[in-house]
N, C-alpha and C positions, 0 to 999 in steps of 0.2 A: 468543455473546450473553451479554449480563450480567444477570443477576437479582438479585440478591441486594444490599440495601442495604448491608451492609458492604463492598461495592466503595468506598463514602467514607471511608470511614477516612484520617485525614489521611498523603496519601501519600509523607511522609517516615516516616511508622511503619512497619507489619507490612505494607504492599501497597506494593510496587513497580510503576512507572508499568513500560509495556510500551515499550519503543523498536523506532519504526518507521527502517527506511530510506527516504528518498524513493527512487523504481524508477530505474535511470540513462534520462537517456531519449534514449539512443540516440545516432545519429549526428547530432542537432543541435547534441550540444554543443561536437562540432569544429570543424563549419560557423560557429556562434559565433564561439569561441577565434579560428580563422582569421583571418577578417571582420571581428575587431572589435581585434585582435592581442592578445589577452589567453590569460591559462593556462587549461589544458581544464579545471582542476578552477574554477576561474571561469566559462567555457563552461558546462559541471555545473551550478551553483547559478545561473546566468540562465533557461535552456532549461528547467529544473524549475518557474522561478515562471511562465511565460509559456505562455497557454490555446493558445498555438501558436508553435512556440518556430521564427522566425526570424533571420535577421542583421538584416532590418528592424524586428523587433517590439522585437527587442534595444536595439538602437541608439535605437531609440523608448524604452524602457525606464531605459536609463541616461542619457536626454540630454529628460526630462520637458518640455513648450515649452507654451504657452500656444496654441500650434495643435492641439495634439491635444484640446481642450475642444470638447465638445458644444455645437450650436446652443444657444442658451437657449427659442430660440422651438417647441421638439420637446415641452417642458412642457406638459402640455395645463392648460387657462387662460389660458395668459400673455397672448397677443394683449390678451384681454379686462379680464386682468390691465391691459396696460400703455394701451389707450386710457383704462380708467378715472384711472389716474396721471396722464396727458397733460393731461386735463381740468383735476385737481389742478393741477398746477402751471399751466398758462396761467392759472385762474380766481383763484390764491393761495387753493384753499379749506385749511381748516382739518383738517389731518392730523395723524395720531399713527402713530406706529412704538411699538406693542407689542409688548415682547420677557419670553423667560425671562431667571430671575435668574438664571440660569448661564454659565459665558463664552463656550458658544455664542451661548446669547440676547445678554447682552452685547453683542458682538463684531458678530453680527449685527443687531441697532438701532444701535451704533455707525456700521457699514460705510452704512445707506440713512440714517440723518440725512444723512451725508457726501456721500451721491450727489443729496439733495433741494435740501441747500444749496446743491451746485456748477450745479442747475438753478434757484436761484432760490428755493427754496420752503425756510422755514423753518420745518420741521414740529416738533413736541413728542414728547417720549416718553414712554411709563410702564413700567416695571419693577414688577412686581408682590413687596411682601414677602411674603417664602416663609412665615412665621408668619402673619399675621392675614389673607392672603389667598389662598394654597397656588399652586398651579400651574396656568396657563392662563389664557384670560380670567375676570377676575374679578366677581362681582356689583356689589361698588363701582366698579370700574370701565365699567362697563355703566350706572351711576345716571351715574356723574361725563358721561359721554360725552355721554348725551343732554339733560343738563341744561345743557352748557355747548355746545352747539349743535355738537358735531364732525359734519364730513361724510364725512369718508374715514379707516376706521382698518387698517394694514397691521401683520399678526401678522409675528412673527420665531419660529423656533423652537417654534412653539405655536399650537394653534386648531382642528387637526383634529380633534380630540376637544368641542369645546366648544360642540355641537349649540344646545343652549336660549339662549345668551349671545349667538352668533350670528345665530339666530333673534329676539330680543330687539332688538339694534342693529338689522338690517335692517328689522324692522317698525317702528322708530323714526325711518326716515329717512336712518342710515349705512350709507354702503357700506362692507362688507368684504372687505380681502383675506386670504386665510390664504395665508401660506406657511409653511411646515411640511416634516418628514421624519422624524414619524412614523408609526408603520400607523395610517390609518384604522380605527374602527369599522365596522360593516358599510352606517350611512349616512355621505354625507360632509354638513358644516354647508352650511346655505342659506346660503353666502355669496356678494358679489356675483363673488368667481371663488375657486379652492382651488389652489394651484401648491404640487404636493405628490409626486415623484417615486416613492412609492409608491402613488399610486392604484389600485386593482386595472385598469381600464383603461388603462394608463400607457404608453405606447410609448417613453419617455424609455430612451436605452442605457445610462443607469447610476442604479441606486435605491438607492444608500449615500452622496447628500450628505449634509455636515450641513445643520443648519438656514443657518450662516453662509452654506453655498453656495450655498444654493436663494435666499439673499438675493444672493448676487450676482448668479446669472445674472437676477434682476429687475432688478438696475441695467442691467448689460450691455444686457436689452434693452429699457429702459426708453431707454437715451444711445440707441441705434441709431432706436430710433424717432422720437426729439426732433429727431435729425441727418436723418431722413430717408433713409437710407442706411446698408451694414454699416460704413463708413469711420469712424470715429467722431470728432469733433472731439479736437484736440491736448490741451487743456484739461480734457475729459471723460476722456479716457483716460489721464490722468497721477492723475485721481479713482480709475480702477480698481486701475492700479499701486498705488497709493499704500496700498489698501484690502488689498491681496494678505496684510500681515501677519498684519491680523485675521482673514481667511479658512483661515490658517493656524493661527494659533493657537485657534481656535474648532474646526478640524476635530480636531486634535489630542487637544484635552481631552474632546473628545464620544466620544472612542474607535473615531473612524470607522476603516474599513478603509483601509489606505494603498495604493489599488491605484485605476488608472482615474485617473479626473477627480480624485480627492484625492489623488494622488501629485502632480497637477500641480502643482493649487494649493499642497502644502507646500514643494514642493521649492524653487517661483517662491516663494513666500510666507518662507521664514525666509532665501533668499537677498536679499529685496527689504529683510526685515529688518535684518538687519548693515548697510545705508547708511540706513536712514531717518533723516528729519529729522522726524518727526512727537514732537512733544514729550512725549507721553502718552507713546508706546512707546521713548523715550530713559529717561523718568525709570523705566519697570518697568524698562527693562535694567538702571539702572543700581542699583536696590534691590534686586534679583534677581542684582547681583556679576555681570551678563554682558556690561558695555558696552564695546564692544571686543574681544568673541571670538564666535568661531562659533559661534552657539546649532543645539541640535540639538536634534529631537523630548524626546529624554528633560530636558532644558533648560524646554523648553515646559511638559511633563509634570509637572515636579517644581518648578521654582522659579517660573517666569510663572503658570502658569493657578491654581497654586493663591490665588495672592496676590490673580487679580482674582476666584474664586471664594468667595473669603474675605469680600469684601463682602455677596453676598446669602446666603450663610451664617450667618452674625453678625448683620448690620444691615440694611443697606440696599445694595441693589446697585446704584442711583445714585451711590455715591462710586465704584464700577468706571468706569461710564459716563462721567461725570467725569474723571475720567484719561484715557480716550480719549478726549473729546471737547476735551483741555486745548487752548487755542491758545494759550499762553505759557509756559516753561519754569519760572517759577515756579510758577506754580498746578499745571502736573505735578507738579513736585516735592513739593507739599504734600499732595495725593490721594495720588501713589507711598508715602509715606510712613503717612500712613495705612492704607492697605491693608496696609501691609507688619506694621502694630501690629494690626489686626485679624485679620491671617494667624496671628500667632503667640499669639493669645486662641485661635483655631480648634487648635489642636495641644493647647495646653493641655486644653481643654475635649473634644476627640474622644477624647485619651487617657485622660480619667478613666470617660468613658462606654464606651469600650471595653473600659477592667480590666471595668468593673463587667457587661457584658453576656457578657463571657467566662467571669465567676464563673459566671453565673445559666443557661449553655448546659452547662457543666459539671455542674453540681448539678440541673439542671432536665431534660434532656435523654438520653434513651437512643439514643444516635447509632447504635445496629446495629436499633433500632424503626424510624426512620422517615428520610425522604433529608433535607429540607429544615430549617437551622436556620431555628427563628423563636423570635424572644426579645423580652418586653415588658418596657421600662422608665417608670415613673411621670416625666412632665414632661422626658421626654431632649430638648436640643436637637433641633427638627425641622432644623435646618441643617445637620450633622453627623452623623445618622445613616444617611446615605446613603454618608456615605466609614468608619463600621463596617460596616454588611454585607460592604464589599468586602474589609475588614483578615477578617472571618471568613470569608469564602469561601479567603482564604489561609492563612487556618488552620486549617478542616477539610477545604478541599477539596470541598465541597457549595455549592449555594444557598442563600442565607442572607439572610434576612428580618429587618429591625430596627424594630420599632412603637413608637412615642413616644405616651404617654397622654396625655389635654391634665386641664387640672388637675381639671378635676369627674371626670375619671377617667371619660367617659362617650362623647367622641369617643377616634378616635386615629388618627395619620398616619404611614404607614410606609413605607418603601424596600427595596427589593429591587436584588439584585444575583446574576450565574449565572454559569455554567461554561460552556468552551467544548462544546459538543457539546447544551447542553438549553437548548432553547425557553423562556426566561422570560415570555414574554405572550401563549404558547400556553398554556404551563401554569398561568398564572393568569386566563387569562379565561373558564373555566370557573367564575369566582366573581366576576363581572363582574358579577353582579344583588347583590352586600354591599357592590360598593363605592357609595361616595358623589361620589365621584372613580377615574379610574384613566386611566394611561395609561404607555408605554413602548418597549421593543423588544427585541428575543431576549435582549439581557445587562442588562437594568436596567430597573427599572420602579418606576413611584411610586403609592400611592394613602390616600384617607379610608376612614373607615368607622367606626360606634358598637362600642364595645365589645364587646358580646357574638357579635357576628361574624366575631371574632378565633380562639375554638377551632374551628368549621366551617370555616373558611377557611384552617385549618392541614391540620388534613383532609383537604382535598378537593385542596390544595395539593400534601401528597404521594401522594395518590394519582395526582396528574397525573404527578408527577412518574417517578414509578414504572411509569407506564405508558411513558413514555419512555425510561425504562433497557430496560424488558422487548423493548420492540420492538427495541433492538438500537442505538439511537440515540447511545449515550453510551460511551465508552471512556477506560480513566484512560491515554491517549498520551504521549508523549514523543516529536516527528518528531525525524527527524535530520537535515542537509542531504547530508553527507559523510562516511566512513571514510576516516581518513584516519592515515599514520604519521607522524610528527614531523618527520620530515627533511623533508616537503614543506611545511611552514610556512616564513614568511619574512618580514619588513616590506612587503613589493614585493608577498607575496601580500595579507598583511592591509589593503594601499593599494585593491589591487582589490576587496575584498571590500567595503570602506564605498564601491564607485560603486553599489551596489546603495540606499544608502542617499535617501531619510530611512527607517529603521526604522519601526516600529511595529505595530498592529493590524493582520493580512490581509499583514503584509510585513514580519517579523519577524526580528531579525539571524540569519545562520546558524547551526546549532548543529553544530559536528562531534564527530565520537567518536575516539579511539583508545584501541587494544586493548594488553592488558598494559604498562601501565606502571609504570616503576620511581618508587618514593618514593626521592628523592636525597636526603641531610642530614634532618637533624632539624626535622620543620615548625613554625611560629612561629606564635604565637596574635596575631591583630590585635583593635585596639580595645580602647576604656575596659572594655566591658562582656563583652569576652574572647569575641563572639560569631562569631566569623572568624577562619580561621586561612588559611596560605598555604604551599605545600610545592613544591620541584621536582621536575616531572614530567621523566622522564627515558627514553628510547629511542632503543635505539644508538650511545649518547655524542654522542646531541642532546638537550638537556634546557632549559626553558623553564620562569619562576615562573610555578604557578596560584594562584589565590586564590580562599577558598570563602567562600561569604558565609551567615551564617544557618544552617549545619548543620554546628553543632561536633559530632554525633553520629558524624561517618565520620574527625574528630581522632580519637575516644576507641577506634575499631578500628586507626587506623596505630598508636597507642601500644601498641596490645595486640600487633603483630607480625606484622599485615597490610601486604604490599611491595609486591605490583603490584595495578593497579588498571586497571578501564577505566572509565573519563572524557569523559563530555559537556561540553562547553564551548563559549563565545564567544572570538574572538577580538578583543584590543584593545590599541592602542598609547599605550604609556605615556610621555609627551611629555615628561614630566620630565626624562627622559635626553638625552641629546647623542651620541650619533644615538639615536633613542624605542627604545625595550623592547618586542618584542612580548611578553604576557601573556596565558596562557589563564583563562578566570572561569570554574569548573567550575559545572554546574545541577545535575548526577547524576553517579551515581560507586558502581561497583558491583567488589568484591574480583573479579580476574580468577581 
């Protein structure tokens, strides 16, 4: 059990992460291997991820299908959810698809305009600005709605939290739907239905959609219902296809866990990708340098989502919308493009806020006092410091809080971001009576609040958080998938290992270890800014280039006369070559 806050100590310094083995688990993993003809140490790393490790769960596993997706109608609401849409659309009334400015939100108002049109109904959207109207349903948008006579308004991403707003529209005449996926409060909004897979009453078999998904399964079964029948017309269902991109790339960026129902949708979704004809998603590929190659989760991650998050970052996250809503290759092209100049205003501008938040955590902060950074900057981008808290949770390895003062220096709007193993909207809803807003889910959360509620609220913060170390809850780990010696690596293995794939959150590439190995040759410093270096690992006169990335600190011990080594790594093949290189990317790496 951990006690002690200097457990955060950023753990490339004086504390070493603890490496676990996963347990072998037994004779499944032959049955596997066997059954699916692939190698036991393959076998190994399927039967380890699988809550019950079959040939059939397997074979479910690596061959992800659009059949293994959850009824929609298990949602509780939907029904009432989708007669009220039905209504909508036979009547032509007058609909909005409110979404967040994120590219979950995004993606998911995207996806139901696409499903309203393909019924007829030409509904409108609003995207709320993250500056003058923060996150959720908004007061102006609550004035706008009922003054210009809307009758049906449908949340994306957003709404469970937004009790009074909701309360508000409906006593005004509009029905509302929330769909949403995050934790409710302990009431849910009086709205006219809530389709929210974490309901605490919730029979739904899987509660980590995103928000995109919880909007799909409303088209789904919104077609089913219109058709009368689960068959869904040919037309309708080249709408869902079609839609599977944004489902993918929506869950992706949300950080959802890549297992279950979001394994499907990513794996059908960046497959359905690589052929689309949809012009919005041509022109991201193609400003994003991926049109024409196999986009993969970290693809998603690092070049598409940030570029259409860049919009309600910056501006206005209607030019995102835009781009996917483009019907002609031109006007993609010229949304694509902007986003893409907006994207790179966003790096400029996170980066200066980030030296400067890193100064003031440094000089301001006694990191062995207390667990949780939180660090207040005067007038910081509120659209960016959501992606600092997370750049500082990787650099101390703690939870870390980033508060943006608004200019009378009298509000302030702040983001959070956690570690695996600690509850972030456990631990801060303990201070749920200072916010003015709040809302989130174990790794990220957002909220308002007047200034002077900023020191109590640090407070109370780590003592939450401390209570959560103490009970035994948090550990600095390292899993491992496999030990493994050199000689069993191979191209043919490394092929098998990416069918596991898409990667990500909840289904993370494997990581293997081996023990003593030799430094071969003299290692090479890579990069402008000499932050990487790259050495051959070598055992038994098999030896294979690794490459370390970001901790030239274990360079400055091989120069000193440290030879073998044991080595955590990924495996990856480097396509450069004719026939591709396999490469290990060391994570840890400890003198044997």
């Amino acid at each position: 059990m951990i006690t002690k806050t200097g457990i955060f100590r950023k753990l490339t310094g004086d504390l070493q992460r603890e490496w676990v083995l996963v347990p072998d688990p037994g004779p499944a993993r032959r049955q596997i291997a066997r059954g699916l003809g692939l190698s036991e140490d393959t076998g190994r790393l399927l039967a380890s991820r699988l809550p019950g490790p079959t040939v059939e769960s397997a074979r479910a596993f690596l061959q992800p299908s659009l059949t293994h997706l959850h009824d929609p109608w298990q949602l509780a609401d939907m029904p009432r959810a989708v007669d009220r849409l039905v209504t909508a659309v036979r009547n032509r009334e007058r609909t909005v698809v409110y979404g967040d400015y994120d590219t979950d939100g995004v993606t998911a108002c995207a996806l139901l305009l696409r499903a309203f049109q393909a019924l007829g109904l030409e509904a409108q959207s609003y995207l709320p600005h993250r500056v003058e109207e923060g996150y959720g349903l908004s007061e102006a948008f609550v004035r706008k709605a009922l003054r210009e006579g809307v009758q049906v308004v449908v949340t994306v991403d957003c709404g469970v939290s937004d009790l009074p707003q909701v309360r508000a529209l409906q006593e005004g005449g509009v029905d509302v739907i929330v769909t949403d996926h995050h934790e409710p409060g302990s009431d849910l909004p009086p709205a006219y239905a809530v389709v929210d897979p974490k309901r605490p009453e919730s029979v739904y078999p899987f509660r980590d959609l995103a928000g995109v998904g919880v909007a799909f399964k409303l088209a789904w079964a919104l077609f089913e219902r219109v058709c009368g029948k689960r068959k869904i017309r040919p037309e309708l269902r080249r709408t869902l296809l079609g839609v599977l991109p944004h489902v993918a790339i929506g869950t992706i960026t949300d950080v959802a866990p890549l297992v279950g129902e979001n394994r499907v949708y990513v794996a059908q979704g960046l497959r359905a990708l690589r052929a689309t004809k949809d012009p919005g998603l041509r022109a991201l590929l193609e400003v994003a340098s991926l049109a024409g190659k196999p986009v993969t989760t970290r693809d998603v991650s690092f070049r598409m989502g940030p570029r259409i998050n860049a919009a309600g970052r910056m501006q206005d996250a209607n030019l995102a919308l835009d781009l996917l809503m483009a019907a002609d290759p031109a006007t993609a092209r010229r949304s694509a493009a902007a986003l893409d100049r907006e994207n790179t205003n966003r790096q400029r501008l996170c980066q200066a806020i980030y030296e400067e938040a890193l100064d003031r955590v440094r000089s301001e902060t006694d990191l062995d006092a207390t667990i949780p950074v939180v660090v207040v900057g005067d007038q910081w981008h509120e659209g960016v410091i959501g992606i600092v808290a997370s750049r500082l949770v990787e650099e101390f390895g703690r939870p870390s809080v980033v508060i943006a003062l608004s200019e009378d220096r009298v509000w302030a709007k702040g983001s959070a971001r956690s570690i695996p193993g600690l509850h972030l909207y456990q631990a801060m809803s303990r201070s749920r009576q200072r916010f003015e807003s709040f809302g989130g889910h174990e790794m990220a959360a957002g909220f308002s609040l007047v200034r002077d509620q900023i020191e109590p609220f640090r407070q109370e913060l780590h003592q939450e958080c401390r209570r959560q170390v103490v009970e035994g809850r948090l550990t600095p780990e390292l899993v491992i998938d496999l030990d493994v010696h050199l000689r069993r690596l191979s191209e043919s293995f490394a092929r098998e290992v990416d069918l596991l794939a898409p990667f990500g959150a909840g289904n993370e590439a494997p990581l293997f270890l081996s023990r003593h190995v030799k430094v071969a040759g003299r290692p090479q410093v890579l990069g402008s800014a000499g932050r990487h270096f790259s050495f051959f690992a070598s055992q038994e006169q098999v030896a294979f280039r690794a490459l370390v990335f970001d901790q030239i600190q274990w360079l400055e011990r091989m120069e000193r006369g440290t030879e073998y080594w044991d080595i955590v790594y990924r495996l990856a093949l480097n396509d450069y070559y004719a026939p591709p290189r396999l490469e290990l990317h060391v994570v840890d790496m400890r003198a044997s």
